[in-house]
C-alpha positions in Angstrom: 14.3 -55.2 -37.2 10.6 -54.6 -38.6 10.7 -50.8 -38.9 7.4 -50.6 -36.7 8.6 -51.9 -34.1 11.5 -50.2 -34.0 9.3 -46.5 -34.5 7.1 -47.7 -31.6 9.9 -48.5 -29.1 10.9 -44.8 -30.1 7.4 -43.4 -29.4 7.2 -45.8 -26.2 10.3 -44.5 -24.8 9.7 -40.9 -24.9 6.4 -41.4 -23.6 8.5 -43.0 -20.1 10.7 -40.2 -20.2 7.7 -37.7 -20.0 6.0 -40.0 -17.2 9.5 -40.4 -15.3 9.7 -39.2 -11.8 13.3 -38.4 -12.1 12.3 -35.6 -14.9 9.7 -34.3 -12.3 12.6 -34.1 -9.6 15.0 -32.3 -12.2 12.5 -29.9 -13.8 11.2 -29.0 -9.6 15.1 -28.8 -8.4 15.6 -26.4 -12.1 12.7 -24.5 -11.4 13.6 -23.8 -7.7 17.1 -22.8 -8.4 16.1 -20.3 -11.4 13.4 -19.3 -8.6 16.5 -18.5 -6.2 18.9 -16.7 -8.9 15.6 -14.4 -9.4 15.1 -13.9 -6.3 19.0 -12.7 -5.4 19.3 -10.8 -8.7 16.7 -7.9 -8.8 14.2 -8.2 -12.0 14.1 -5.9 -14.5 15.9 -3.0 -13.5 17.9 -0.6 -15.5 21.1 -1.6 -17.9 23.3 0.4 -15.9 22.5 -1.0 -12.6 23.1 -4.6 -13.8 26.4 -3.0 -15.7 27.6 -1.0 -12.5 26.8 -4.6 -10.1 28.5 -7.5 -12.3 31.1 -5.8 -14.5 31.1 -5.9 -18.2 31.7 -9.3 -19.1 29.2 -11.2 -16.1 26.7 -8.6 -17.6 26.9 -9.8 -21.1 26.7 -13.7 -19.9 23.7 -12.6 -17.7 21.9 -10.7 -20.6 22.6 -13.2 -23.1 20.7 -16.0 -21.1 18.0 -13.4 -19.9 18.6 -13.4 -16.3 17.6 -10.0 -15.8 14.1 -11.0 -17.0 14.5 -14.2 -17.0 10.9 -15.4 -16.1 10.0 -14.2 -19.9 13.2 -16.0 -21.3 13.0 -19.1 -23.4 14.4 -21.7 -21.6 12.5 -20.9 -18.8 8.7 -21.2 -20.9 10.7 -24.2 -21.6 11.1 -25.7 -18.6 6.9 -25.0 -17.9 6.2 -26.5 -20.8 8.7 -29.9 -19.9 6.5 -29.6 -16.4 2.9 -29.6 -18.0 3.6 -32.6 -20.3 5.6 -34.1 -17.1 2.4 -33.5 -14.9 0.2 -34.6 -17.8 1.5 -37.7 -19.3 2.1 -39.0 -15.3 -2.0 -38.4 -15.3 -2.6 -40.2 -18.5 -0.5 -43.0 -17.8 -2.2 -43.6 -13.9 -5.3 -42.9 -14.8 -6.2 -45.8 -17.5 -6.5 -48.1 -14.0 -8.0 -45.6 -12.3 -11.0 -45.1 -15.0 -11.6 -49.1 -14.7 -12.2 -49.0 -11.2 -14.5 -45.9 -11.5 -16.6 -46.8 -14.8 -16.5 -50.6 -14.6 -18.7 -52.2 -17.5 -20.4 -54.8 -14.8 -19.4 -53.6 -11.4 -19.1 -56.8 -9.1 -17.5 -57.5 -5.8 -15.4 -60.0 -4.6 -16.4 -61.5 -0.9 -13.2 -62.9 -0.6 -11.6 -59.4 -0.5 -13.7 -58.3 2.7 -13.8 -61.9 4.7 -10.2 -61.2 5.5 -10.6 -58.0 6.7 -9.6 -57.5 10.1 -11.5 -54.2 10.7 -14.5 -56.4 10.8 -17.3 -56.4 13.3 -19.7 -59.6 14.1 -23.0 -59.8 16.0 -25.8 -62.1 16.1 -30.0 -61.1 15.1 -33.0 -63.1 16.0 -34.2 -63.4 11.8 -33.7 -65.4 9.2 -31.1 -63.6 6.3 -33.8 -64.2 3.8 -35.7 -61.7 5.6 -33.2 -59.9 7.4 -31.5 -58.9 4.1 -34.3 -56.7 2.7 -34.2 -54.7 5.8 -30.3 -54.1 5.5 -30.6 -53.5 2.0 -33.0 -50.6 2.6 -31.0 -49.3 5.4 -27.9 -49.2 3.3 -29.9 -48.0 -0.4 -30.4 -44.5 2.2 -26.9 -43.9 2.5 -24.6 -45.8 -0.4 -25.5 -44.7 -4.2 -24.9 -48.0 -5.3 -26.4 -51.7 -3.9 -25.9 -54.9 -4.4 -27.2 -58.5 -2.7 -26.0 -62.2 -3.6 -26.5 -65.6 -2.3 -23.6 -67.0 -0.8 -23.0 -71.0 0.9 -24.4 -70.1 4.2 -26.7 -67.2 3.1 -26.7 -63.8 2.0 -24.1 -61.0 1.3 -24.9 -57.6 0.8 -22.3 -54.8 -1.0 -22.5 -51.3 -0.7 -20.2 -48.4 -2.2 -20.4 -44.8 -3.0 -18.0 -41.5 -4.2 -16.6 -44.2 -6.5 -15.6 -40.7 -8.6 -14.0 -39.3 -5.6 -10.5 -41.1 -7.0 -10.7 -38.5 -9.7 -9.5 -36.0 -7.1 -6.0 -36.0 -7.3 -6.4 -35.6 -11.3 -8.3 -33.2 -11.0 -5.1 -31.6 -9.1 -3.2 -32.4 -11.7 -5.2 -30.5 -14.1 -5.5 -27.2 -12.2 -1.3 -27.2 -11.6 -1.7 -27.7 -15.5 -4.1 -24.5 -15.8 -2.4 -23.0 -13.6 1.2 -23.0 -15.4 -0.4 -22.8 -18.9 -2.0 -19.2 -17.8 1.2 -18.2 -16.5 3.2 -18.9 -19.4 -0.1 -17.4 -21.7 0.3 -14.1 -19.5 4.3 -14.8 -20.2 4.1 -14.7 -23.7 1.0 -12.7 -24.9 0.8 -10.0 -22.3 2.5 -6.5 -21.6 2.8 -4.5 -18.3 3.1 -0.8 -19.3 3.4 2.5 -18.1 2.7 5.9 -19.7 1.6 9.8 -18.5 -1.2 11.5 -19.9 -1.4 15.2 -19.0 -5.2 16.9 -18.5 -6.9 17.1 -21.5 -4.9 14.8 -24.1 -4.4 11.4 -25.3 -1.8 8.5 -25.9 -2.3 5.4 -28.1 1.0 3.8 -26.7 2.5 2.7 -23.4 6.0 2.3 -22.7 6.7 -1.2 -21.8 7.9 -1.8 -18.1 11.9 -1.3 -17.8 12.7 -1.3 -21.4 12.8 1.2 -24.1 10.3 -0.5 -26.1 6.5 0.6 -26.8 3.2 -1.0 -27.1 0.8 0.6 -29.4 -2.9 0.0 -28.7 -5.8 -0.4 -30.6 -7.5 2.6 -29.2 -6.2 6.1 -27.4 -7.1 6.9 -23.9 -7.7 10.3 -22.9 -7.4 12.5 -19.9 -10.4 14.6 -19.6 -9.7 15.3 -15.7 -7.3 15.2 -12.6 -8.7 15.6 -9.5 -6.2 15.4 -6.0 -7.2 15.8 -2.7 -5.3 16.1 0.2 -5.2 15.4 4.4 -4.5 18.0 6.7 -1.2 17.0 7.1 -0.6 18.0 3.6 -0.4 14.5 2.2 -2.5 13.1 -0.6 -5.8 11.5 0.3 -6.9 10.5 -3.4 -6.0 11.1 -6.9 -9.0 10.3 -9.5 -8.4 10.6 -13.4 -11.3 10.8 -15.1 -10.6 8.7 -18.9 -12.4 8.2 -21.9 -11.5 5.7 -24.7 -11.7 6.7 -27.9 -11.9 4.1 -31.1 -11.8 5.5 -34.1 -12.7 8.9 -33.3 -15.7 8.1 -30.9 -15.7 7.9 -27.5 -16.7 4.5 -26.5 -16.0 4.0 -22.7 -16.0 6.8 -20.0 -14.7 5.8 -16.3 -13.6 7.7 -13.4 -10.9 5.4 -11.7 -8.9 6.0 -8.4 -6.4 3.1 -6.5 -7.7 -0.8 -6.9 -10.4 0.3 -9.5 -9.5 0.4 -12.6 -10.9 0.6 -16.4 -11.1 -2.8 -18.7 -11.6 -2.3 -22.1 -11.1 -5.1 -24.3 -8.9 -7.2 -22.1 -6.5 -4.6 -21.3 -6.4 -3.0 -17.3 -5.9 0.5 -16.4 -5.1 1.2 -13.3 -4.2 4.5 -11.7 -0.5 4.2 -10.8 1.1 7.8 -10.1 0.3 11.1 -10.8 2.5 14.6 -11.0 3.0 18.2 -11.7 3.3 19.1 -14.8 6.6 21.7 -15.4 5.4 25.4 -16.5 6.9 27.0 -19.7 9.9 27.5 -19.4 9.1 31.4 -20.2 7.3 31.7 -16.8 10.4 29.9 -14.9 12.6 32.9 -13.7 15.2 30.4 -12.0 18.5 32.0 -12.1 21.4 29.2 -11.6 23.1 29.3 -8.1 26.3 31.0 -7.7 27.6 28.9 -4.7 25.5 25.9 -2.9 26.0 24.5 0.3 25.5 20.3 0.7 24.6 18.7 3.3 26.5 14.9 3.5 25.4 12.3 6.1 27.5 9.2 6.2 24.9 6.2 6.3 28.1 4.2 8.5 28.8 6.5 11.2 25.2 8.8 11.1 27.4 12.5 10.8 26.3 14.9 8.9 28.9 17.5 6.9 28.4 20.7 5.4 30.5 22.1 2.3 30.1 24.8 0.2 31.2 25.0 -3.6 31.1 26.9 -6.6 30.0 25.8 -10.2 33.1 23.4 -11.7 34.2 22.8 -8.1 35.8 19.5 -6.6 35.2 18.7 -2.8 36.7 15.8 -0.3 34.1 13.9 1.0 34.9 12.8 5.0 35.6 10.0 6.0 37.1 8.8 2.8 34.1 9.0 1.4 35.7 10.5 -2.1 35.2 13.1 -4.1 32.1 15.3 -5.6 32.3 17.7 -8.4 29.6 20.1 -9.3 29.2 19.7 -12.7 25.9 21.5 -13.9 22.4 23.3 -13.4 19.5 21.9 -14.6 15.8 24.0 -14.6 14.2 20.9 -15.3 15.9 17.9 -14.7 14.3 14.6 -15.5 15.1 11.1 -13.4 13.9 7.8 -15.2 11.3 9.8 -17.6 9.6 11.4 -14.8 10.7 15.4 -14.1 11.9 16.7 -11.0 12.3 19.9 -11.1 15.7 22.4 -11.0 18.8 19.7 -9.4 22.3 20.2 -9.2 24.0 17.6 -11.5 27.0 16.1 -10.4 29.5 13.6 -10.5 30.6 11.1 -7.7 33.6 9.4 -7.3 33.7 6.7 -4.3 36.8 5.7 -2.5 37.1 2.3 -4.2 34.7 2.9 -7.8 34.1 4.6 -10.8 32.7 8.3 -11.1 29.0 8.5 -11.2 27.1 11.0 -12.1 24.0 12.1 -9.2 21.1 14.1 -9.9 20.3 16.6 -6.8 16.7 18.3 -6.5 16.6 21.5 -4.8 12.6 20.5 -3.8 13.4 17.3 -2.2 16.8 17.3 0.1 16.1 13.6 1.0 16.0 11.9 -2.8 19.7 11.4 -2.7 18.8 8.5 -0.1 17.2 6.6 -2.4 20.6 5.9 -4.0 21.8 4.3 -0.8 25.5 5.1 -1.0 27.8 5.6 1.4 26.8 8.9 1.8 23.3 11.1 1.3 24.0 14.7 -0.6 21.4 17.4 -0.3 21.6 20.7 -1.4 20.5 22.9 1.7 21.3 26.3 0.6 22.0 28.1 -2.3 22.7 31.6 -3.4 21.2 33.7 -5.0 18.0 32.3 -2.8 15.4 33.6 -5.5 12.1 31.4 -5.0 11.8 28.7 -7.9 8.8 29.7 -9.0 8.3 33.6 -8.5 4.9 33.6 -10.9 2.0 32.8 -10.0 0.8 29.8 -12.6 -2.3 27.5 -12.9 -1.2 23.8 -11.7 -1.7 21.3 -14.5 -1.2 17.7 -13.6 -0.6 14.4 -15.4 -1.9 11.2 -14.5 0.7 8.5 -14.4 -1.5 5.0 -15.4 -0.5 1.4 -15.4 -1.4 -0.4 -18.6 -1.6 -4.4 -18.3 -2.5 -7.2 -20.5 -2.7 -11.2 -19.3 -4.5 -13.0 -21.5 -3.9 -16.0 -19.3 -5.4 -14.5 -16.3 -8.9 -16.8 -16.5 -6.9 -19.7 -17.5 -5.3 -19.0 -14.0 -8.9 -18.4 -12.0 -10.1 -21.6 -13.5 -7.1 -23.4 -12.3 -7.2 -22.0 -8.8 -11.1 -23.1 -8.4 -10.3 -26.6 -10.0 -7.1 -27.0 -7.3 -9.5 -25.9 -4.4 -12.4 -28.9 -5.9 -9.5 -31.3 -6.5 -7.9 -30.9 -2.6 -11.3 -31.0 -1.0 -12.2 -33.8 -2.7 -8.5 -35.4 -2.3 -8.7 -34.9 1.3 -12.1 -34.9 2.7 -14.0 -37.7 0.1 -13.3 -41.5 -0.5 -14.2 -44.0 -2.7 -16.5 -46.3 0.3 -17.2 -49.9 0.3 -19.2 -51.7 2.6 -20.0 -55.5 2.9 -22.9 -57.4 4.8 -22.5 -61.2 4.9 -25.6 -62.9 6.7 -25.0 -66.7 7.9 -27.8 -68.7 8.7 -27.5 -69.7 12.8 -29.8 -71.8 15.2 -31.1 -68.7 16.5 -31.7 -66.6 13.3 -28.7 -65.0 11.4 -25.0 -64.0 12.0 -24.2 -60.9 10.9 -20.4 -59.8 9.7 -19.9 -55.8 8.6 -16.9 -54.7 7.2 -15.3 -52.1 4.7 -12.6 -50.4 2.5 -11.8 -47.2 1.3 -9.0 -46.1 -1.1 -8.0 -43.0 1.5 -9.1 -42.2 5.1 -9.1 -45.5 6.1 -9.1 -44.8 10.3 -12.7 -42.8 9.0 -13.7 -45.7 7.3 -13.0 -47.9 10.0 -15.2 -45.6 12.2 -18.3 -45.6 9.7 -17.8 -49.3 9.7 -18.2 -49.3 13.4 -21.6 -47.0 13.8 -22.7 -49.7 10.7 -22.7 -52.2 12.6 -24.1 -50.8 15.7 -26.8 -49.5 13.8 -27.7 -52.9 12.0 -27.8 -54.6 15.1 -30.4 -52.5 16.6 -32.4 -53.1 13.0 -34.9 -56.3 12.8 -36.6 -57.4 10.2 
């Protein structure tokens, strides 16, 4: 076999399995399934939670094929990309016809395609069709783009069309779902989502990435020059605004105040204000001596009772109800959960009725974090003794200002899509490529007149404009 051939049968057959409908199908059904797992397995959340929820070995198989983050995984950019040359080579391969009927070299019409019509409407006019047809031409030059006359064996035929480009529509649909998964999987690969806390008066050049232990240096340091918080009267925060400055090589080159939904841009990367706290005072000026004995309160999220127990230091209690057991491991002055601090807590360790020990952080400022954990039962530390205040001195508050760092490069690729999808479906579904045919017959009494036409989409519509056509040329003379 000449080796040609054979390389072009190759070529010819990849290029049907791209344009296949069956690989559409399969890459949709993958794509929704993958959708699902994502959507019943929580995102990027922490090791441990994955570790404590699956086991050991379903959380090595799971982290191996990137479920846990498994929108940035390989063979999920793969299956996008097996989509956009699926979407694109179906677009290539339809629309070599399409672009004939759209830019024909010497566009010409075919009355036997519209005498057969039956959506076709007939009268009779008192003038000849050699003069009739200028006055129909004219009538339909005002509202078709593009006219045509010819003789015919009884008279005169007259074709009219317009939107001719409006069968570009759909592709233009297909392009935008194109943009549209292109940006995403730009935004996939070249983009970062971080997180980092500046206190009042100093700078960072690098974010922590979101749920990972990896950081993102920048090409520039933002500062904190100022924290501003304001509250309600009910004591809750009304606004927190962080006043930044960027600073590129040792200059100061952008300066923005920014509160919620207004962020700073610099260079393609987004700042938004995300969090803000207290920052903890030296540990000099915190007099906190550790508890003696503690009393926890323990509401059972089943039944709604709420238990009190008091314990020393070292201590092991029963939990009710078969809840378990809680030991009293530690003190902490200033106990940190996820990065963030939280003040002085109570560390402990909880064993459940039917699990393995864990080990619980409780804050003596806020009795209801515990919930959060959503156990079978809520601890809170209610009492303690000594009950020395936390904080006896008096110390200036210093705050940080927790900011969200982002990066999509793909983000205009997406706004372009999204405008080219809202084009495509309004032409798709509101415009039609129109055609509409005049033939005049020569009659005893002047001319018989026969109005029909076509379009690729709409067609009730078109049968409708077809209608007031005709009504309209029969009240024209000549």
């Amino acid at each position: 076999m000449d080796p040609e051939n054979v390389s072009a049968d190759y070529l010819n057959n990849i290029w049907k399995f791209f344009a296949s409908l069956q690989l559409t199908i399969v890459v949709l059904l993958s794509l929704a399934i993958t959708s699902i797992i994502g959507t019943l397995i929580p995102q990027n959340e922490d090791p441990g939670v994955y570790f404590q929820a699956f086991g050991p070995f379903l959380y090595r198989l799971f982290d191996v094929l990137d479920i846990f983050d498994m929108y940035h995984s390989w063979w999920f950019q793969m299956l996008i990309l097996l989509l956009t040359a699926n979407v694109l080579v179906c677009s290539i391969d339809r629309l070599s016809l399409t672009w004939k009927i759209i830019f024909p070299g010497n566009p010409r019409f075919t009355p036997a395609r519209f005498r057969s019509r039956k959506n076709r409407h007939e009268f009779k006019a008192p003038v000849v069709p050699d003069r009739l047809s200028g006055t129909y031409r004219a009538f339909l030059s005002k509202r078709f783009h593009h006219t045509d006359i010819t003789p015919t064996d009884t008279g005169v035929a007259l074709f009219a069309e317009k939107w001719r480009w409006a069968r570009l529509g759909v592709y233009v649909v297909h392009l935008s779902v194109i943009l549209l998964l292109m940006g995403g999987l730009v935004g996939s690969m070249f983009g970062f989502d971080g997180f980092v806390n500046i206190p009042e008066g100093e700078s960072v050049d690098t974010v922590r990435l979101r749920n990972s232990s990896e950081t993102k240096k920048l090409d520039f340091a933002i500062r904190c020059d100022d924290f501003d918080l304001s509250f309600y009267n009910t004591g809750q925060p009304k606004e927190f605004r962080s006043s930044l400055t960027i600073v590129e090589n040792g200059k100061s080159v952008l300066q923005k105040d920014i509160i919620v939904n207004d962020p700073l841009r610099y260079r393609g990367i987004n700042i938004f204000q995300a969090s803000y706290g207290e920052m903890a005072p030296p540990q000099s000026r915190q007099r906190i001596p550790v508890p003696e004995t503690i009393t926890l309160s323990l509401t059972s999220t089943e039944s709604g009772m709420t238990y009190q127990e008091t314990l020393v230091s070292g201590q092991t209690i029963t939990i009710p109800e078969g809840g378990g057991t809680f030991t009293w491991t530690s003190f902490s002055r200033a106990a940190e959960f996820r990065g963030q601090p939280i003040g002085p807590a109570i560390i402990g360790k909880l064993t459940p009725r039917n699990g393995d020990p864990t080990e619980i952080v409780l804050p003596l400022q806020f009795p209801s974090f515990d919930r959060m954990r959503r156990g079978e039962f809520a601890l809170a530390v209610i009492d303690r003794q000594p009950d020395t205040p936390l904080q006896p001195d008096p110390v200036e508050k210093r705050y940080y200002t927790g900011l969200q760092v982002t990066r999509d490069p793909g983000v205009w690729i997406v706004y372009t899509g999204f405008i080219l999808m809202i084009a495509g479906c309004f032409v798709t579904f509101f415009m039609s490529h129109q055609q509409v045919y005049v033939e005049l017959s020569e009659s005893r009494s002047g001319s018989r007149v026969m109005v029909t036409g076509i379009a690729h989409r709409n067609k009730v519509s078109m049968a409708n404009r077809v209608e007031a056509i005709a009504r309209q040329l029969e009240d024209v003379r000549g």
